[in-house]
C-alpha positions as CSV (number, residue, x, y, z in Angstrom):
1,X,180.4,-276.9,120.8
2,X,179.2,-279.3,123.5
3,X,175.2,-278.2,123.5
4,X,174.5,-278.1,126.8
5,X,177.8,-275.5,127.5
6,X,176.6,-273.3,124.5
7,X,173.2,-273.0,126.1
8,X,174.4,-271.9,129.4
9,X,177.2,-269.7,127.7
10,X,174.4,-268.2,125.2
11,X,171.7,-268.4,128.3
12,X,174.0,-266.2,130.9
13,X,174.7,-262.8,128.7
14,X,171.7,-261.1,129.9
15,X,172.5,-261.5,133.7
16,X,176.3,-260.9,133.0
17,X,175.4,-257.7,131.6
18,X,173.8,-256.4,134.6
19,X,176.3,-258.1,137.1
20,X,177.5,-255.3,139.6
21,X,176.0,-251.9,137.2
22,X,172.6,-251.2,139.5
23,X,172.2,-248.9,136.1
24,X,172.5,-251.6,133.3
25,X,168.5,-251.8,133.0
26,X,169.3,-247.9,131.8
27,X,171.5,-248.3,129.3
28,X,169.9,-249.0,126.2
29,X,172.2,-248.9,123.4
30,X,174.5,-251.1,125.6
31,X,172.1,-253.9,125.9
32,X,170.9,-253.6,122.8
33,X,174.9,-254.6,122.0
34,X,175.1,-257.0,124.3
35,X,171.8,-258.4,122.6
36,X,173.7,-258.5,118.9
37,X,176.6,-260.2,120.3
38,X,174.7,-262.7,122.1
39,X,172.5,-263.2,118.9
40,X,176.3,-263.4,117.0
41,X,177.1,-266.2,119.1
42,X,173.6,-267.9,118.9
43,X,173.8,-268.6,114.8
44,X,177.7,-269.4,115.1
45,X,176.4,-272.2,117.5
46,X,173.7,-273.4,115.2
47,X,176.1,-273.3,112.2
48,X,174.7,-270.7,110.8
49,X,177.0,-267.7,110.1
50,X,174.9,-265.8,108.1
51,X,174.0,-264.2,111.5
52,X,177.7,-263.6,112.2
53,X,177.9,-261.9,108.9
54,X,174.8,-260.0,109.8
55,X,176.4,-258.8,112.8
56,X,179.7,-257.3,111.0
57,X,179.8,-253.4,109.2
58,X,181.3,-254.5,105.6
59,X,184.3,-253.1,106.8
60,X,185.4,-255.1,109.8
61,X,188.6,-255.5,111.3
62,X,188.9,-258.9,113.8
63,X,192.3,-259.3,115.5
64,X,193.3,-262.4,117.9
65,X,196.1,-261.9,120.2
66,X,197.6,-265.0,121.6
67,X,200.8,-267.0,123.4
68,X,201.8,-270.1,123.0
69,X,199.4,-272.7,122.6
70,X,197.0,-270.6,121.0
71,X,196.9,-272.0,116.9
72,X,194.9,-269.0,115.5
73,X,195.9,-266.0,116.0
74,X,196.1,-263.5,113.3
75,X,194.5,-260.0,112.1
76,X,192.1,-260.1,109.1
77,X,189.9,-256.9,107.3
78,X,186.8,-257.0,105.5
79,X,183.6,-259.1,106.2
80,X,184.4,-261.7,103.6
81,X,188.0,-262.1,105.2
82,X,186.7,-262.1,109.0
83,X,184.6,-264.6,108.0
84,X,186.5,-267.5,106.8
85,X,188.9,-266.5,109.0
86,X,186.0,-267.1,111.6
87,X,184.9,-270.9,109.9
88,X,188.3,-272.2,109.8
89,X,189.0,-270.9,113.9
90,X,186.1,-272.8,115.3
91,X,186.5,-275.6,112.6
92,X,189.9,-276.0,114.9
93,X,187.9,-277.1,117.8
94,X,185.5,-279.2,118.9
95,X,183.2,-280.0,122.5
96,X,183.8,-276.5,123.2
97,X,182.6,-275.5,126.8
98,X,182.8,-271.4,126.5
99,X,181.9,-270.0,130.3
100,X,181.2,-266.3,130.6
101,X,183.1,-264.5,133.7
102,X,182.2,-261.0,132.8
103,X,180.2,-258.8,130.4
104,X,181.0,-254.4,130.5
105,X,179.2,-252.4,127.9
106,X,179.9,-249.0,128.2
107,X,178.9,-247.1,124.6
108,X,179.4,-248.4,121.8
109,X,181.8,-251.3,123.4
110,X,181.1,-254.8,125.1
111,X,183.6,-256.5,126.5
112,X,183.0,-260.1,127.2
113,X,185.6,-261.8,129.4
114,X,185.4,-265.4,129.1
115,X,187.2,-269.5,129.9
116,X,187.0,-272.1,127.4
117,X,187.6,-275.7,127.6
118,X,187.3,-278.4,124.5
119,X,189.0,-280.0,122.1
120,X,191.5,-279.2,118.8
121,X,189.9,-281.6,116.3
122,X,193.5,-282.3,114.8
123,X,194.9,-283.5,117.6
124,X,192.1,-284.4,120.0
125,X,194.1,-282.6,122.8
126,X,192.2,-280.6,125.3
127,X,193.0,-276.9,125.5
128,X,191.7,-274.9,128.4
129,X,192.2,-271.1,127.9
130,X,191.1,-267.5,129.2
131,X,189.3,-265.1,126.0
132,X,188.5,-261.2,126.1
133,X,186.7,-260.4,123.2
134,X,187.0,-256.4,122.8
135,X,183.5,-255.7,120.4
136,X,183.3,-251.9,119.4
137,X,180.1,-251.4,117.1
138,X,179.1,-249.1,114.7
139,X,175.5,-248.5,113.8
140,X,174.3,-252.1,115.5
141,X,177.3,-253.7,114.2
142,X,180.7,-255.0,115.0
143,X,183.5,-252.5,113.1
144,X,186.3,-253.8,115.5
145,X,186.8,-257.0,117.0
146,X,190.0,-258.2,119.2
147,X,190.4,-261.3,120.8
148,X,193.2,-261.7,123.6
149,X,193.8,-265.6,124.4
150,X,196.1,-267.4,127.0
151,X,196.5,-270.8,128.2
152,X,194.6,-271.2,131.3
153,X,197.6,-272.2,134.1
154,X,195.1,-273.3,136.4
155,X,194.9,-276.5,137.3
């Protein structure tokens, strides 16, 4: 991930959680989400996934939804499984430019609707896609994860 991107992608959950919700500042088990997810994201960007694993109940399910275009795309159970499927996705890609559009947390989900633009390492071709993540936690961590991806159209 290009360093400057993940910094302003990492930066920007806090105010993208209370974007439009005048209550957000009174919803403390939704921040406190938002919060784990953003602290998720933080260790996968600094290579260290021992905060990703941190984040996942020992029975996690992550599921990634995609068209054409999109190489990983799959459904995976179990923290050990989640997590290489996890290393091997973002080994995929490189100068990663992740933009958050939107955050809602409502309970014990956080939705975090975002656009990407990078690199596959393979093939040094660029990708530019659209990515909801769909987080539902269980006792401060992630039980559910699903992942929707398309191609970005626009030019």
């Amino acid at each position: 991930m290009s360093q400057l991107s993940v910094s302003s992608f990492l930066d920007r959950f806090h105010a993208a959680f209370q974007e439009g919700d005048p209550l957000a500042a009174q919803k403390h088990m939704e921040a406190a989400n938002v919060r784990r997810l953003q602290e998720m994201y933080c260790g996968i960007a600094r290579g260290d996934f021992q905060a990703f694993i941190d984040a996942l109940t020992h029975d996690v399910e992550l599921e990634i939804v995609g068209g054409p275009g999109i190489p990983f795309t799959g459904r995976w159970k179990g923290r050990d499984v989640v997590v290489s499927a996890t290393r091997e996705n973002f080994s995929q890609i490189e100068e990663s430019r992740p933009v958050i559009q939107s955050i809602v947390a409502q309970g014990d989900s956080v939705v975090l609707c975002c656009r990407e633009q990078g690199r596959y390492r393979a093939t040094r071709q660029p990708y530019d896609v659209h990515w909801v993540l769909i987080a539902t936690f269980r006792d401060g961590q992630i039980v559910r994860a699903r992942e929707l991806c398309a191609v970005t159209t626009e030019q």
